[in-house]
N, C-alpha and C positions, 0 to 999 in steps of 0.2 A: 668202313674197312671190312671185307670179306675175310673171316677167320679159316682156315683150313686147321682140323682137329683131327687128327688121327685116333682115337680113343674110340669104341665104342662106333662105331659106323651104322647109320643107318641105312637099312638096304633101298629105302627108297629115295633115298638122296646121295648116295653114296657114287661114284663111279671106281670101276673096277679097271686098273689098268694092266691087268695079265695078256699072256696073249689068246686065252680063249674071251675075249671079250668082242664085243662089235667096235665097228673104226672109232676112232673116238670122233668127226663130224659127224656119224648117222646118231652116235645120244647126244653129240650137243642142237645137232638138227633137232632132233626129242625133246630137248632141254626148253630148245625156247621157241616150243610149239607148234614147227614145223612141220610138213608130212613130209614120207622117205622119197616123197618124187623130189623133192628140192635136193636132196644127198646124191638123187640119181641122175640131175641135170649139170653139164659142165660146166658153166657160168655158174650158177649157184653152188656147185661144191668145191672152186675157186672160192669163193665169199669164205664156206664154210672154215676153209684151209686153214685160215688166221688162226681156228680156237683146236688147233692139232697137241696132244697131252702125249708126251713122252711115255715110254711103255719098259722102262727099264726095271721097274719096281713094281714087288706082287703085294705092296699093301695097297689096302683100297685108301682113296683122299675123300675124306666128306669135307663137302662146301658148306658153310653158313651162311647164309642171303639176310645178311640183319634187313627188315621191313623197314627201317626209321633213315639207311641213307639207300642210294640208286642204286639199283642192281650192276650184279657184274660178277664176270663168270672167271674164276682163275683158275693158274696151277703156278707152278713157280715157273713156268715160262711162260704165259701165255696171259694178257689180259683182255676182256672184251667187254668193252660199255656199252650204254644204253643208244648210241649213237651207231653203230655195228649192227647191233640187236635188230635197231629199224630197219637198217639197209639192208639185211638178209631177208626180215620178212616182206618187207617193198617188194624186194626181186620175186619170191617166190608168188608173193599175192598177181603180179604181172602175167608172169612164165604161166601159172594155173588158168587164168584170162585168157592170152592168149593161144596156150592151145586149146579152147574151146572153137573158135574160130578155124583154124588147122583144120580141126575136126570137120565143122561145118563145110569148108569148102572141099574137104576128101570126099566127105558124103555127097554135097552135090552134082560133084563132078561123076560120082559112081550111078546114078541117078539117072546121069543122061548119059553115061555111057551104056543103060541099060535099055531106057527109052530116050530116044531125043525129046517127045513131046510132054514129057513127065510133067514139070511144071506147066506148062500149058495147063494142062487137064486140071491138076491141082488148084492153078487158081482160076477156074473155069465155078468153081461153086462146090459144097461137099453135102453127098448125100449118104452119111454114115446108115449102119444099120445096129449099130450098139449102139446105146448110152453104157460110158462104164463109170461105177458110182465106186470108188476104192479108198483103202487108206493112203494116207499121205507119206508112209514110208519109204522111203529112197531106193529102198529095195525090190522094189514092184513097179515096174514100168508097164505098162498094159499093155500096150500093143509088141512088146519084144517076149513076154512070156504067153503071149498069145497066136503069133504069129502075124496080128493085124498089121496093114500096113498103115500111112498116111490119109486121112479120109474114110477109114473104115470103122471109127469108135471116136464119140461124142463123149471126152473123160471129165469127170470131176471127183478131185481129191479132199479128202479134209482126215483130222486123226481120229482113228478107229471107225473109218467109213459110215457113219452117222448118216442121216435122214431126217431131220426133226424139221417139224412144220413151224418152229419159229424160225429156222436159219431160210430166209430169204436168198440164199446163194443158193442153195440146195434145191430149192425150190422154183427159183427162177430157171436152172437148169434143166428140169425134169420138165416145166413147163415148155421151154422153148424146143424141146429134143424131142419132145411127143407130140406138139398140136406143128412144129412148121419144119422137123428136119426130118417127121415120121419114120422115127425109130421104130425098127420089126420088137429090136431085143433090150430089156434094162438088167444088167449086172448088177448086182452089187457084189462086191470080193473084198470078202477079207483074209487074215491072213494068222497065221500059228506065231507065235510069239508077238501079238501086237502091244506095244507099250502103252496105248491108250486104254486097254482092258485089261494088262493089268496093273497099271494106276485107280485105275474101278474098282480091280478086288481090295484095294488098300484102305481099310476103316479110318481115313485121317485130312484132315484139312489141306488142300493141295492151292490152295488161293485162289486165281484169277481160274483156274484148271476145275474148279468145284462145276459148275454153271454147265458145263460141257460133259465132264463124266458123269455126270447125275444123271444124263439119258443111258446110260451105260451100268449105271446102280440100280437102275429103276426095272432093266432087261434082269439085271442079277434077284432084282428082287420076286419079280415075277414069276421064274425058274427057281426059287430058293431052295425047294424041297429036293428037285430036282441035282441040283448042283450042289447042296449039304450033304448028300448021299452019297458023292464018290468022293472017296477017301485019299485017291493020290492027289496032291495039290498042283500038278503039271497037267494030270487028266481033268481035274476039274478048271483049271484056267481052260485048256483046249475045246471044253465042252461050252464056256461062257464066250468064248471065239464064234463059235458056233451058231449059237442062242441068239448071239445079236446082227449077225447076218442075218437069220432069220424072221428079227424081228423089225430091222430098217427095209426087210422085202417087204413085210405090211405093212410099213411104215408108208412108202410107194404105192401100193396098193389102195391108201388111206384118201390119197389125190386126185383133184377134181380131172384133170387132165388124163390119168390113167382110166379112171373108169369110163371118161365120155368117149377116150380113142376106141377102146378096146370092143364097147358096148357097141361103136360105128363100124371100126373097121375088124376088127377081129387081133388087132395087135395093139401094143406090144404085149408083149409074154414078159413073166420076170423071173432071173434065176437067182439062185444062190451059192456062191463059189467060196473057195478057203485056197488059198494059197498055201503052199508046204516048205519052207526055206530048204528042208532035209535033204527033196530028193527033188526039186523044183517043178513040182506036179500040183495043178488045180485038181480038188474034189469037189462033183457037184451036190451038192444037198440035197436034190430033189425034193425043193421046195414046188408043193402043190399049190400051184397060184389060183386057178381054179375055184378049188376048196375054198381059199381063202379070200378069195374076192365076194361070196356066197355068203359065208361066213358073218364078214363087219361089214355086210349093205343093209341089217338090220340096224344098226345104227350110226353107219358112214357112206350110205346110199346120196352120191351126189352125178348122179344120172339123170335124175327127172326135174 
């Protein structure tokens, strides 16, 4: 039984039925974990309809969801079981699906109304001239804040843009982009507010996630003095953003593949880039690869 208790309302469970409130489907769309595109599609905000809360009364209703029987969302008019719940997000989970598809076929029709031979070419073989080595944040798409097109960047993701010479994915990549798709250029980009660095600044057992930020502790620890010294805790996360771009470029640097190309043919070159969410502008670091190739072939010389 779903208790409705008027007493004491908590604001995070509470719904507000005034009329400065939103419709009552886009919080129950909220409610049960929906996004606002399901509120915003006509077939789905039909679904929604059923769990519509009268608005004649400016006291708030808090719901009780006792844990021990099946959920279910009331008001005194309106009930919706567990069985609703599904069919709403069924729909929605479809409707998101499908227009990814939509998508697809707008794009490639746009495609060739620009070139007709566009796929042709495309799957004719791809001779990028990036490798881009990035975080796996959703918010960074590489070739759209970069301008590159399809075929022009050789990408590989993982969280907080890493490089480590145990991850065999990484490494497989860098290997195959430099000795057979001869890449001119190696990015690695990361980016200002990454959750992988700062999960690193946090002194605390993060589980299966240890094993992974520890290359990212190990950057912080290198830098310590460094990064102990500036006082705002936003400028010093920014600064360890920074630090480990820099240090998965040596990291790159440290491969056998990098230094046979470059010592042969004079490329690839490797930069270092920061993404800005603020103002949507790459900074480059003017990482001196050069120097740094110099540098650790006194003791990571795999040229000869």
């Amino acid at each position: 039984m779903v208790k409705a208790d008027r007493e004491d309302p908590d604001p995070r469970s509470t719904i507000h039925t005034s009329g400065h409130n939103p419709p009552p489907s886009t919080m129950f769309s909220t409610r049960l974990g929906l996004s606002p595109l399901l509120h915003s599609s006509k077939q789905a905000s039909s679904a929604l309809s059923r769990l519509a809360i009268p608005t004649t009364t400016s006291t708030p209703l808090r719901l009780t969801l006792p844990s021990a029987t099946p959920r279910r969302f009331c008001s005194s008019h309106t009930v919706v079981d567990d069985k609703d719940r599904k069919k709403d997000i069924t729909m929605y989970l479809q409707e998101t699906h499908d227009k990814v598809f939509e998508n697809n076929k707008s794009w490639a029709a746009e495609q060739v109304a620009k070139d007709p031979d566009f796929f042709k070419k495309l799957a004719a073989g791809q001779n990028p001239e990036y490798l881009w080595i990035g975080c796996s944040d959703s918010r960074i798409p590489a070739e759209q804040i970069t301008g590159l097109q399809p075929g022009d960047a050789f990408v590989h993701r993982n969280i907080a843009n890493l490089v480590c010479n145990t991850d065999l994915n990484v490494m497989s990549v860098i290997e195959y982009a430099v000795k057979h798709l001869k890449v001119k250029h190696i990015v690695v980009c990361g980016h200002y507010g990454c959750g992988g660095v700062k999960a690193a600044m946090t002194p605390k057992d993060l589980g299966l996630m240890n094993p992974w930020l520890r290359n990212i502790r190990d950057v912080y620890r290198l830098h310590e003095k460094e990064l102990d010294a500036i006082a705002d805790e936003e400028a010093r996360y920014d600064r360890l953003v920074e630090l480990n771009v820099y240090e998965q470029c040596r990291n790159v640097v440290k491969t056998a593949a990098l230094q046979q190309s470059y010592a042969e043919n004079g490329f690839p070159v490797i930069h270092g880039w920061v993404f800005n969410f603020r103002d949507g502008l790459l900074t480059d670091l003017n990482v001196d690869f050069k120097t740094i190739l110099k540098d650790i072939q006194k003791i990571y010389n795999l040229t000869d």
